[in-house]
C-alpha positions in Angstrom: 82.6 98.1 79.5 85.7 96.0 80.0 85.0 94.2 83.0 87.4 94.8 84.5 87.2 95.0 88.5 88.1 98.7 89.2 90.0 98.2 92.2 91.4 100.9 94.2 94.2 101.0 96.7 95.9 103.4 99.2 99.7 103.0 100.2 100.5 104.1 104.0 104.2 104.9 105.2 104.8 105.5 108.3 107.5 105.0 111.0 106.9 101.2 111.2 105.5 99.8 108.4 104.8 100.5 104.8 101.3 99.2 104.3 99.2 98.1 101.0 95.6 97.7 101.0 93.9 97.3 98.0 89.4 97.2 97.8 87.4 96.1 95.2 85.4 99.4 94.2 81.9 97.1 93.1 82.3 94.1 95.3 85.3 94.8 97.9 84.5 95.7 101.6 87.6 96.8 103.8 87.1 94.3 106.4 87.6 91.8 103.3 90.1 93.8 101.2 91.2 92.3 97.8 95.1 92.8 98.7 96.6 93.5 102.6 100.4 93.8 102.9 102.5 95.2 105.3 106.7 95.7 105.3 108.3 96.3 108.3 110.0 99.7 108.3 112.4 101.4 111.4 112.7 104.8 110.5 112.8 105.6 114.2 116.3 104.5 113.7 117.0 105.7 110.3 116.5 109.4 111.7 120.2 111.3 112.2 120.8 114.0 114.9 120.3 116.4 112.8 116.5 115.0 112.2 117.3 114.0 108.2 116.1 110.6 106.9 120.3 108.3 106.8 120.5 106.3 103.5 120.4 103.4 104.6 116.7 105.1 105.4 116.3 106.1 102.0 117.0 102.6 100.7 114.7 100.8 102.9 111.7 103.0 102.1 112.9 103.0 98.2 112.5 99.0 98.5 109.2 99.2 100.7 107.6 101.2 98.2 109.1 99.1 95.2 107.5 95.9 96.6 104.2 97.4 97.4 104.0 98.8 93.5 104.7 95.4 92.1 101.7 93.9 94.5 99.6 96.6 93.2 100.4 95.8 89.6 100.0 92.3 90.4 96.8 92.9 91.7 95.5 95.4 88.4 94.8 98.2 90.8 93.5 101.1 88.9 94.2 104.0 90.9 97.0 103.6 94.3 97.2 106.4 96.2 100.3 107.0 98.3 101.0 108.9 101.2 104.0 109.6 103.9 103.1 110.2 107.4 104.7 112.6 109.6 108.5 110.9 110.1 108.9 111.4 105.9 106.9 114.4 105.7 108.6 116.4 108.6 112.3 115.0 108.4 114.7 117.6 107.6 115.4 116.1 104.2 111.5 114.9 103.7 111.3 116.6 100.5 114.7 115.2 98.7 113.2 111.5 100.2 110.1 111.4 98.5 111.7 112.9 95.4 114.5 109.7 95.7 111.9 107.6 96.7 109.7 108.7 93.1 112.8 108.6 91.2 113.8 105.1 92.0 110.8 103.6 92.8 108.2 105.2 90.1 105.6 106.1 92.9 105.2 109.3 94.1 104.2 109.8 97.7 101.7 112.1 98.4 101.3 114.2 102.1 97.9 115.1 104.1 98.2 118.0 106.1 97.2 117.7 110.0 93.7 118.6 109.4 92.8 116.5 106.8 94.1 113.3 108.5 92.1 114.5 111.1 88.5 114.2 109.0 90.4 110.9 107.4 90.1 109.5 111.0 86.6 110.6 111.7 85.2 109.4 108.8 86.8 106.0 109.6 85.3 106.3 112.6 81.6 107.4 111.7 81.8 104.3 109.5 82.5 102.0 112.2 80.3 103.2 114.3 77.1 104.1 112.6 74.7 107.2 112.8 73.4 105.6 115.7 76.4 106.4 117.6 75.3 109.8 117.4 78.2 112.5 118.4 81.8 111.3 118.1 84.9 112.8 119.5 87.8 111.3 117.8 91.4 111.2 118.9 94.4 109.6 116.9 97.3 109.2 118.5 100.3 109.1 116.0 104.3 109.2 116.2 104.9 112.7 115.1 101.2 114.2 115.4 98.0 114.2 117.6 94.5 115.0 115.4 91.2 115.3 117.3 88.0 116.1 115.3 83.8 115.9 116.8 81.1 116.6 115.1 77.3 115.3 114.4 77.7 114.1 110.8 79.8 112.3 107.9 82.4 115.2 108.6 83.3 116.5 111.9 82.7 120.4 112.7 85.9 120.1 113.9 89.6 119.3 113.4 92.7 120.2 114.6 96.2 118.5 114.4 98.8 119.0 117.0 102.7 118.0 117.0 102.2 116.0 120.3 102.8 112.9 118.9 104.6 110.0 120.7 107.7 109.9 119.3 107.6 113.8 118.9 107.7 113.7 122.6 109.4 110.8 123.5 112.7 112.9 122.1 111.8 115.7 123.4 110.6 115.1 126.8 111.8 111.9 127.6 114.5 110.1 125.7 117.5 109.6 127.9 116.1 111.4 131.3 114.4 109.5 133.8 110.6 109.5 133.7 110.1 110.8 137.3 106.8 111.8 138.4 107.9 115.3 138.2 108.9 114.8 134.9 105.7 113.5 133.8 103.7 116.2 135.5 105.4 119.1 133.6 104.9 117.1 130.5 101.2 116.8 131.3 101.3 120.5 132.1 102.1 120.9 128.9 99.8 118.8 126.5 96.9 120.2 128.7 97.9 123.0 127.6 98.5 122.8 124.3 95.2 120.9 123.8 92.9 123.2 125.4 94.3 126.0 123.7 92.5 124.3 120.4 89.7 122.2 121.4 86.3 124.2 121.6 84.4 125.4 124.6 82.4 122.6 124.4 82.8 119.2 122.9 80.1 116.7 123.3 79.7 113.2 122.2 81.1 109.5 122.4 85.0 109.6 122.9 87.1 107.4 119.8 90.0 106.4 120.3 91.8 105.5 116.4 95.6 104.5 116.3 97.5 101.7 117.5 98.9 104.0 120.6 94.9 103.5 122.4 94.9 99.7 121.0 98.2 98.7 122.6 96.8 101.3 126.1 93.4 99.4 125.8 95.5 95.9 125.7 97.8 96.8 128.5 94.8 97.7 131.0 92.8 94.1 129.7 91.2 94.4 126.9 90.9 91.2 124.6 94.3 90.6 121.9 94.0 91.5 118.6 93.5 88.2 117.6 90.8 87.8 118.5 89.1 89.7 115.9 88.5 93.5 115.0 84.6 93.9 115.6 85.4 92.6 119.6 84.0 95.7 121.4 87.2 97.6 123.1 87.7 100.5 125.4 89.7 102.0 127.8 88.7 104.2 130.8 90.8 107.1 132.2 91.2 105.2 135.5 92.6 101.9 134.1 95.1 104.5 131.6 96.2 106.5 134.5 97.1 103.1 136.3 99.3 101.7 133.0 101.5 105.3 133.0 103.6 104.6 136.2 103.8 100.6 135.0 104.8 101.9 131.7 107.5 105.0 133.6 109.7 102.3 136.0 110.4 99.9 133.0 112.8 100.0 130.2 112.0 100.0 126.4 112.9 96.6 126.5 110.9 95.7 129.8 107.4 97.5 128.7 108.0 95.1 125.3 107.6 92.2 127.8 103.7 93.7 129.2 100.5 92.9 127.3 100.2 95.0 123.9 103.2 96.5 123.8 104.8 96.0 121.0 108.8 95.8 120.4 109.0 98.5 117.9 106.7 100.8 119.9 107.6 100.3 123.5 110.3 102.9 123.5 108.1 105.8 122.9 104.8 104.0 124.5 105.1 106.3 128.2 104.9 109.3 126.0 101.7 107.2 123.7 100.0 106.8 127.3 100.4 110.2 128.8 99.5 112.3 126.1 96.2 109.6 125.8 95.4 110.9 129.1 96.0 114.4 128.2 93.1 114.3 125.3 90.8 111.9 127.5 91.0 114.9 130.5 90.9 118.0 128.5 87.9 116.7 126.6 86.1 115.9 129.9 85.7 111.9 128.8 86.1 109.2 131.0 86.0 106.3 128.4 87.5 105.8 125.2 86.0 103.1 122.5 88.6 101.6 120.3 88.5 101.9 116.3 90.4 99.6 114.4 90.5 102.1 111.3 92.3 105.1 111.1 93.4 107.4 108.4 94.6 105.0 106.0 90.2 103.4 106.4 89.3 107.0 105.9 91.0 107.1 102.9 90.0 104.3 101.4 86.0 105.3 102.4 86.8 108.1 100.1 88.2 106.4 97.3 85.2 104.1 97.5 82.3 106.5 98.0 83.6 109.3 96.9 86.7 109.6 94.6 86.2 113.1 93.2 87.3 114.3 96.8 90.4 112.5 97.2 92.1 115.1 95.0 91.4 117.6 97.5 92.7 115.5 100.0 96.4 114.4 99.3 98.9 116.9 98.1 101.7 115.5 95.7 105.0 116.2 97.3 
């Protein structure tokens, strides 16, 4: 043996940020991580009418993805695994990105389908948790894509991805028309809708909320900042959500930046975050929602830790 630490890392880019974490296999724990590093990215705005990824897109992602490489170098990571989220992997030109992205940055980003950042996301969450937790219902909230999965064990009996995401509907439901309650009643029509038509008969257990769309909602209705640390208990009930969507509907992007928890870079397409939050909590029949600080990024990481023969299986290649 070398002794060498075999350290292991996962690369997550998204809408907003281009994130490195990096675990020591033997030693590491994710709420200690070996390397953390996160680049700002707007591809909300890099996103033409036509739905294709501009080049000044390209070029930010290409540099993103270029620092993040020479961190993992730095750090002697022995296997990186990189993924795109939904606003890569479903832009018109997704495919001819990640192929300029591989080409001039030497890394080539990976995609996990709907289903399997689904699982991701519950087995984040049945780490944080604990088998004492018993049942879990997860929900994760992204930009482009909603996942729910439930189940007993270390893998849910179910999951299901829908394209219900916040920004997803923030351009098609909202952007440019005034959020009216009308408005916002057919659009709950609609995610009721669509979410019943997947969820099961029956779905039982303690209702997870994972993505920063139900931190920033559980911040907005009072829950403790951020900064305070990640293992402060957080939740948010229907009642207090249903009271943030018409504080969220009469203010600007700008304004909603201003309110507790919302973020800047988020606040445009945070109405759409909080109603289709209170689509899942209703359809699912829960009340109360307890915040998970990891997500599908954790979930992958959990993998590469415990069990790296699965990752393969996990995360297709583009």
């Amino acid at each position: 043996m070398s002794g060498r630490p075999e350290r292991v890392g996962v690369l997550d880019v998204g809408c907003f940020s281009a994130q490195l974490v990096v675990v020591d296999r033997a030693r590491g724990s994710l709420l200690h991580p070996e390397v953390s590093h996160k680049v700002r990215l707007r591809m909300d705005r890099a996103l033409d009418e036509r739905g294709r990824i501009t080049k000044a897109g390209v070029d930010e992602l290409v540099s993103a993805v270029r620092q993040a490489r020479r961190l993992a170098d730095r750090a002697e990571v022995t296997t990186l695994v990189p993924f795109a989220t939904s606003v890569i992997r479903d832009a018109a030109n997704g495919a001819d990105v990640m192929e300029q992205v591989a080409t001039r940055s030497g890394v080539g980003l990976g995609v996990l389908s709907g289903p399997e950042e689904a699982r991701l996301s519950f087995l984040a969450a049945r780490r944080w948790f604990g088998w004492s937790a018993g049942p879990l219902v997860v929900m994760d909230v992204g930009g482009g894509t909603v996942e729910i999965a439930a189940g007993e064990a270390e893998t849910p009996d179910f999951a299901r991805s829908l394209p219900i995401g916040a920004r997803t509907l923030t351009r098609e439901w909202l952007d440019d028309v005034a959020a009216s309650p009308r408005r916002l009643r057919d659009l709950r029509s609609h995610l009721t809708k669509r979410i019943d038509d997947v969820l099961p008969a029956e779905v039982t257990g303690r209702a997870v909320g994972c993505s920063k769309v139900f931190e920033q909602l559980a911040r907005l209705a009072g829950a403790r900042p951020q900064r305070d640390g990640l293992s402060v208990p957080r939740r948010l009930t229907i009642d207090d959500l249903r009271a943030c969507i018409p504080r969220l509907a009469s203010r600007s992007a700008r304004q909603r930046a201003r309110l507790p928890g919302i973020s800047a870079h988020r606040a445009r397409q945070s109405l759409a975050g909080a109603v289709v939050a209170e689509a899942l909590m209703s359809t699912a029949g829960r009340d109360v929602v307890e915040i998970c600080p990891w997500s599908t990024r954790e979930g992958l990481l959990l993998s590469l830790i415990e069990r790296p023969d699965r990752v393969d299986h996990q995360i297709r290649v583009a």
